[in-house]
C-alpha positions as CSV (number, residue, x, y, z in Angstrom):
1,X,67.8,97.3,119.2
2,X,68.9,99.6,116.6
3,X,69.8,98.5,113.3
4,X,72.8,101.7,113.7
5,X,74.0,101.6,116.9
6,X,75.6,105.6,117.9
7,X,77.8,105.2,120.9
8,X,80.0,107.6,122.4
9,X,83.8,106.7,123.6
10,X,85.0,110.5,125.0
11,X,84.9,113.0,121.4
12,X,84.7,109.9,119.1
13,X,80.7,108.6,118.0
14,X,81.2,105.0,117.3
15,X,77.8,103.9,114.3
16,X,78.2,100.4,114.2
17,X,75.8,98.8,111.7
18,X,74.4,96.3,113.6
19,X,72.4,93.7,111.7
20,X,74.9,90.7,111.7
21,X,72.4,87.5,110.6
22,X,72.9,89.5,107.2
23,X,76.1,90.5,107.5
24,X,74.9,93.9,108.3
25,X,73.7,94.6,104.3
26,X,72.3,97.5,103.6
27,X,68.6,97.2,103.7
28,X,65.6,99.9,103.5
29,X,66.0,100.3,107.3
30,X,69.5,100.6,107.5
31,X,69.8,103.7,104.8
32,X,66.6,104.6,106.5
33,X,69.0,105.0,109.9
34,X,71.9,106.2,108.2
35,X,69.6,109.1,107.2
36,X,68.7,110.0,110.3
37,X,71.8,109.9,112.3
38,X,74.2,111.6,110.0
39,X,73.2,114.9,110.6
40,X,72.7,114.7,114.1
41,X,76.4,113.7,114.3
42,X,77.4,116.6,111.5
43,X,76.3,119.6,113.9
44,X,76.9,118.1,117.2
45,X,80.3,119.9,117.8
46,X,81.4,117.3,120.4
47,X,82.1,114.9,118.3
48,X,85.2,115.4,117.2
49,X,85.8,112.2,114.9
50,X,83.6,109.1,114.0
51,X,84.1,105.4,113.5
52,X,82.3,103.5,111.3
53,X,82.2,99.6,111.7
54,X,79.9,96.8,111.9
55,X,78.6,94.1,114.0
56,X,78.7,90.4,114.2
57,X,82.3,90.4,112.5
58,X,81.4,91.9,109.7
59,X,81.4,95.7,108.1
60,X,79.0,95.0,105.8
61,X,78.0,92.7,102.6
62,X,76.7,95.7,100.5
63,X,72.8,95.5,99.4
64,X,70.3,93.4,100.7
65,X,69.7,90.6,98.2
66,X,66.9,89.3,99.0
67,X,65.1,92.1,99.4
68,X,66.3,93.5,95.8
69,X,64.8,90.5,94.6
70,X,61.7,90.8,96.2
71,X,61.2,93.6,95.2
72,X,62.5,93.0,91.7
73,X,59.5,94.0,89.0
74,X,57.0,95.2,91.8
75,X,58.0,99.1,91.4
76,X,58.7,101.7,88.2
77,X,61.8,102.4,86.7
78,X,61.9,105.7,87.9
79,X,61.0,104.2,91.4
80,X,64.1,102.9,91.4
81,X,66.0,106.4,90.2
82,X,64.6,107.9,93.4
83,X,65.2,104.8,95.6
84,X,69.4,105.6,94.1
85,X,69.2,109.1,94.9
86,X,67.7,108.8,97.8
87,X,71.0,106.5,99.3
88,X,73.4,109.3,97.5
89,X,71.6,112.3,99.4
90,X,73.0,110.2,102.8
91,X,76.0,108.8,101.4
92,X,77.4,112.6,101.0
93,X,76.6,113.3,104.3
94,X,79.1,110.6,104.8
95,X,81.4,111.6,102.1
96,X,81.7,115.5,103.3
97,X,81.2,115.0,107.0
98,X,83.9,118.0,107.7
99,X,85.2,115.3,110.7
100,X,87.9,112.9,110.1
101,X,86.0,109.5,109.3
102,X,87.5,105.9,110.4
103,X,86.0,102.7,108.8
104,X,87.1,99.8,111.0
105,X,86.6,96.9,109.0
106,X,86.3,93.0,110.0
107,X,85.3,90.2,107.6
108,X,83.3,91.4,104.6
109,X,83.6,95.3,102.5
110,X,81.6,94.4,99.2
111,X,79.6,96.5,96.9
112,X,78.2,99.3,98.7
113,X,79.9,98.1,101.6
114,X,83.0,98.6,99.5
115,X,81.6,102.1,98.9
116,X,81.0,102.8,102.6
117,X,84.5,101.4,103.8
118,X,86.0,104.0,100.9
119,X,84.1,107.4,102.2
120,X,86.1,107.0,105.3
121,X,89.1,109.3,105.5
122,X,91.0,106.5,107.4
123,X,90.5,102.3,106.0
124,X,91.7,100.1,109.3
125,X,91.7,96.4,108.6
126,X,91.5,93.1,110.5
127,X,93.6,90.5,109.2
128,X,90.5,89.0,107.8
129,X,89.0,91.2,106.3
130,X,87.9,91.1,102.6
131,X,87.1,93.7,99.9
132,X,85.6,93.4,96.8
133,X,83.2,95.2,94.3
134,X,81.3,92.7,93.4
135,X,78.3,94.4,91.7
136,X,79.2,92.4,88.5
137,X,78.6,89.2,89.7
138,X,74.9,90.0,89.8
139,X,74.7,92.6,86.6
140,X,74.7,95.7,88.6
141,X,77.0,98.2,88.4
142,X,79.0,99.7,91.6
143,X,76.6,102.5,93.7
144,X,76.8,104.1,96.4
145,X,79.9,106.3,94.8
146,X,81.9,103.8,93.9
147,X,82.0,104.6,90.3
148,X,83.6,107.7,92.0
149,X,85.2,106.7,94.9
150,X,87.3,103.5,93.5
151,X,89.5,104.8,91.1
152,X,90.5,108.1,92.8
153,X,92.0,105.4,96.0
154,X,93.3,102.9,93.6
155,X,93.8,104.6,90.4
156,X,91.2,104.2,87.2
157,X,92.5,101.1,85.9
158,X,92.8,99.4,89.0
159,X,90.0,100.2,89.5
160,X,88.2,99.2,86.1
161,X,90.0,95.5,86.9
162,X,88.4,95.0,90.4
163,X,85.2,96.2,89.5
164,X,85.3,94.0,86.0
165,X,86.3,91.0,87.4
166,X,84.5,91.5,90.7
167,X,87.1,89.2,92.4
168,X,88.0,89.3,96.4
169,X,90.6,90.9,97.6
170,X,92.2,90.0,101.1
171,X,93.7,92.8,103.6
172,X,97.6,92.9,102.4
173,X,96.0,93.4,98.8
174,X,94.1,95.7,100.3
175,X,96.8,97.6,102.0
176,X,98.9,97.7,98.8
177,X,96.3,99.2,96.5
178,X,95.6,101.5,98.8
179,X,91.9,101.1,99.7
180,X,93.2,100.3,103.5
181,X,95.7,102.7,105.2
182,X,96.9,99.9,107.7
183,X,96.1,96.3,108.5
184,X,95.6,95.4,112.8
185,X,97.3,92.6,113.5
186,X,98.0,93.2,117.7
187,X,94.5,94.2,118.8
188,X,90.9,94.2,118.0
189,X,90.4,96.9,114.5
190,X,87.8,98.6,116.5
191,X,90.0,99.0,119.4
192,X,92.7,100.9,116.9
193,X,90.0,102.9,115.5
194,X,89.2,104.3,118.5
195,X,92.4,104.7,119.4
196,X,93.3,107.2,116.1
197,X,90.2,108.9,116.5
198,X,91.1,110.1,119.7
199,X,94.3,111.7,118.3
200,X,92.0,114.3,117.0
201,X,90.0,115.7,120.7
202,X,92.5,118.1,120.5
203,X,92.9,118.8,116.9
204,X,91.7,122.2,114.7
205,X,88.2,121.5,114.1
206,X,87.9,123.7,111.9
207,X,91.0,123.4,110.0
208,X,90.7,120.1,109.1
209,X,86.8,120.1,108.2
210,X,88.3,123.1,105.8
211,X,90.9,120.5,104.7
212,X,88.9,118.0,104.1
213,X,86.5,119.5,101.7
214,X,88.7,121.0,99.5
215,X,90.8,118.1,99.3
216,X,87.6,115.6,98.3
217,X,87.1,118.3,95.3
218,X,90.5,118.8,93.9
219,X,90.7,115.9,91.4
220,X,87.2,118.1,89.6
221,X,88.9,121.2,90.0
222,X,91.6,123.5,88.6
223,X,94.9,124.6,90.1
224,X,93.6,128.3,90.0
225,X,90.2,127.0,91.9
226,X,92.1,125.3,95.0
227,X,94.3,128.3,95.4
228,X,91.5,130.5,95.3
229,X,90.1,128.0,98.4
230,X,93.3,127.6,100.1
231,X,93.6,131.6,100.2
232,X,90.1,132.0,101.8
233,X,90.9,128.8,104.3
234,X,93.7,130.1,105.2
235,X,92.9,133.8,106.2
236,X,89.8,132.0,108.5
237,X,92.4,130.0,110.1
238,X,94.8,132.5,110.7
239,X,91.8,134.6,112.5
240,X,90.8,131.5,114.9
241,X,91.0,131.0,118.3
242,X,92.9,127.7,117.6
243,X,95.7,129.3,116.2
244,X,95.8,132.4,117.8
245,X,96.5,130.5,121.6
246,X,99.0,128.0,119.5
247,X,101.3,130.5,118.3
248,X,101.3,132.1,121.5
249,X,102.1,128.5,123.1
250,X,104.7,128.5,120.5
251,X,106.4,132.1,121.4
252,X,106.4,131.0,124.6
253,X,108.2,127.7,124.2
254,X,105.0,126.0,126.0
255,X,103.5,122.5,125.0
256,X,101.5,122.5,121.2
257,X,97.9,122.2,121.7
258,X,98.0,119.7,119.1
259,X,100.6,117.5,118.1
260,X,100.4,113.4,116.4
261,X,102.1,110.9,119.2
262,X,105.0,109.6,117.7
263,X,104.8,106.3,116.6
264,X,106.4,103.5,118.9
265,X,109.6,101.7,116.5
């Protein structure tokens, strides 16, 4: 069995991290996995959204311990660099995946887990779920992008307090700092992730991949930069099938190709 299990429910790949004894932490085989699969799901143009989650009841307790330790004085300095940069090269996979990205988190998000839960475009929630960045506890700092990723969904000094103190925070917390976009009380989280993905079978593919990657660089760049990108997004959309066959829908008063289900008061 697969340490990263890829399943398929209709458009949506499911990657369930799947080593539960350890709360699925992130060890040499897992990144190994992570590594491999991203790509595949990048150019496969079927797959119209993922859904990121872990087994076990549990996302995932961050770096494997125990094999940091074990390793811990056995390998150079610069070993280690390369070991960092070798997790980042996947992580942006992750982090630029032009595909709307769900993270459907149960139990544990800490340290790079944290990191993983925050590269999602959409942070789903269990009631008992718990996120912290904990890298303090044990003299690290946060990886995996969090140095990045933390204060631009909380704010920088938000940010600098959870990652100082390295203290737990629960799902409503969560919810109100804005690391998780909802909290699933009336069904399963992975059940609801599923569910949102498959809002987008029918969505502009390429629209939103376009979307997507300017809006993850706007905080480093200037006004004058994004409307330079939103002018050359723009004029490719305007020239795609997608919208040529919805404004004709639209002329002719027929059904939107794509449209978000209103949500139930």
């Amino acid at each position: 069995m697969s340490v990263l299990e890829l399943s398929r429910v209709g458009a949506c790949a499911v990657l369930t991290m799947n080593r539960p004894a350890a709360r699925n932490a992130l060890d040499l085989e897992l990144r190994g996995a992570f590594a491999a699969t991203l790509p595949a799901i990048r150019d496969d143009e079927s797959v119209r959204a993922v859904v990121l989650t872990g087994a076990g009841g549990h996302f995932c307790a961050g770096g494997d311990i125990r094999a940091m330790a074990a390793g811990q004085g056995r390998t150079d300095v610069f070993e280690g660099r390369s070991r960092i940069l070798g997790m980042q090269r996947w992580f942006d996979e992750l982090v630029d995946l032009e595909k709307p990205v769900i993270a459907a988190v149960d139990g544990v998000a800490y340290g790079a887990g944290l990191s993983l839960a925050l590269a999602a475009d959409f942070v789903l929630a269990s009631p008992r779920a718990t996120f912290c960045a904990v890298f303090a506890r044990i003299g690290y700092v946060p990886d995996l992008g969090g140095m990045y990723l933390l204060p631009r969904a909380v704010g920088l000094a938000r940010a600098k307090a959870l990652a100082f103190s390295a203290r737990v925070v629960d799902a409503r917390e969560a919810l109100q700092l804005g690391i998780a976009h909802e909290v699933v009380e009336q069904q399963p989280v992975l059940d609801a992730a599923i569910a949102l993905a498959a809002r987008f079978e029918q969505a502009p593919a390429g629209a939103l991949g376009i979307m997507k990657s300017v809006m993850n660089h706007a905080f480093e760049s200037d006004r004058r930069t994004v409307y330079m990108q939103e002018a050359m997004a723009q004029s490719l959309c305007r020239e795609s099938a997608f919208h040529r066959e919805a404004a004709r829908r639209f002329i002719d008063k027929q059904p939107p190709l794509y449209q978000w289900p209103q949500e139930q008061p």
